[in-house]
N, C-alpha and C positions, 0 to 999 in steps of 0.2 A: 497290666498291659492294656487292658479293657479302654481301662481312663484315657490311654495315650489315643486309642483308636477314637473314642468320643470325642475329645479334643483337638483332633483332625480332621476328625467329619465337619465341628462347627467352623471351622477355621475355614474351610472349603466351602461349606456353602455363606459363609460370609461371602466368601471372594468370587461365589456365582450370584449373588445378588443383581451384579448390574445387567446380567442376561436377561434378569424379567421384564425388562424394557427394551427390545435390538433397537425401536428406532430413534431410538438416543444416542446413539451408538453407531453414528455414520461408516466407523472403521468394521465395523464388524460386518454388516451388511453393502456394500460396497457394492453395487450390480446386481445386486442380489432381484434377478423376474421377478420371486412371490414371495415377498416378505411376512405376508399373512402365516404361509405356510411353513415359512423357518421359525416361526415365532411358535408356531402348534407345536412344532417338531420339541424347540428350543424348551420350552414348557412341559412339554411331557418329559423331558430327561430327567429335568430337574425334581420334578414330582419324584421320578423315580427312583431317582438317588435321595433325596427327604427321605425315603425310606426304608436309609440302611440306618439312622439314628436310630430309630424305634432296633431295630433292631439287631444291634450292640447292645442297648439293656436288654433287652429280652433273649436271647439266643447266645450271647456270646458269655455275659453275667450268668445264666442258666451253666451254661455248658462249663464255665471256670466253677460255679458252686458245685457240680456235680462230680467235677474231677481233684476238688479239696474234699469231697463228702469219699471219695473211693480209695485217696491217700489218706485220710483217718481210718477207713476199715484197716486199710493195709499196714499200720501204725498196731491197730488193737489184735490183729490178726498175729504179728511180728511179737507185739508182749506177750498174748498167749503163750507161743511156741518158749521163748526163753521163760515164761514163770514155769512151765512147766517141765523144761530141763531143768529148773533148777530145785524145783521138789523132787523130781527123780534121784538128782545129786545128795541132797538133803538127806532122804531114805538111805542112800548107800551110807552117808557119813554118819545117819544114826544103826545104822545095822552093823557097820565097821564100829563104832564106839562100846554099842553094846558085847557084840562076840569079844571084843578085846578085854571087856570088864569082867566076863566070865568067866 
């Protein structure tokens, strides 16, 4: 699931690319009083969406290994419990074998 988010993130900011430039971009700025300052505006967004990449590997790859690492305890937690009905079972069906043989 990780990879789909990764893979969307690039695709997105492919397609915000052409914002790092508004004044090429008549359509976008259109009237626009202080183009200086939609362009600041316009660049800090960006920045700050850059920095959900970093972190989808970091936090969300974390967070999926951490909850495959808590389904493997619960996996060896789950064998325990049945290996150890089944020595319980075992015991009765050697205790059953033996009284029967005596």
């Amino acid at each position: 699931m990780w990879e789909t988010f990764r893979r969307l993130f690039q695709e997105q900011s492919k397609q915000l690319q052409f914002l790092q430039d508004l004044k090429s971009s008549p359509t976008w700025v259109g009237g626009c009083p202080d183009l200086e300052e939609l362009q600041s505006i316009v660049n800090t967004l960006i920045a700050e969406f850059a920095t959900v990449g970093p972190r989808i590997d970091t936090e969300l790859v974390d967070d999926t290994n951490v909850l495959i690492q808590q389904i493997s305890n619960l996996i060896s937690i789950d064998q325990g419990y049945r290996s150890r009905d089944q020595n319980s079972s075992m015991r009765r069906l050697s205790w059953i074998t033996v009284r029967s043989g005596t």
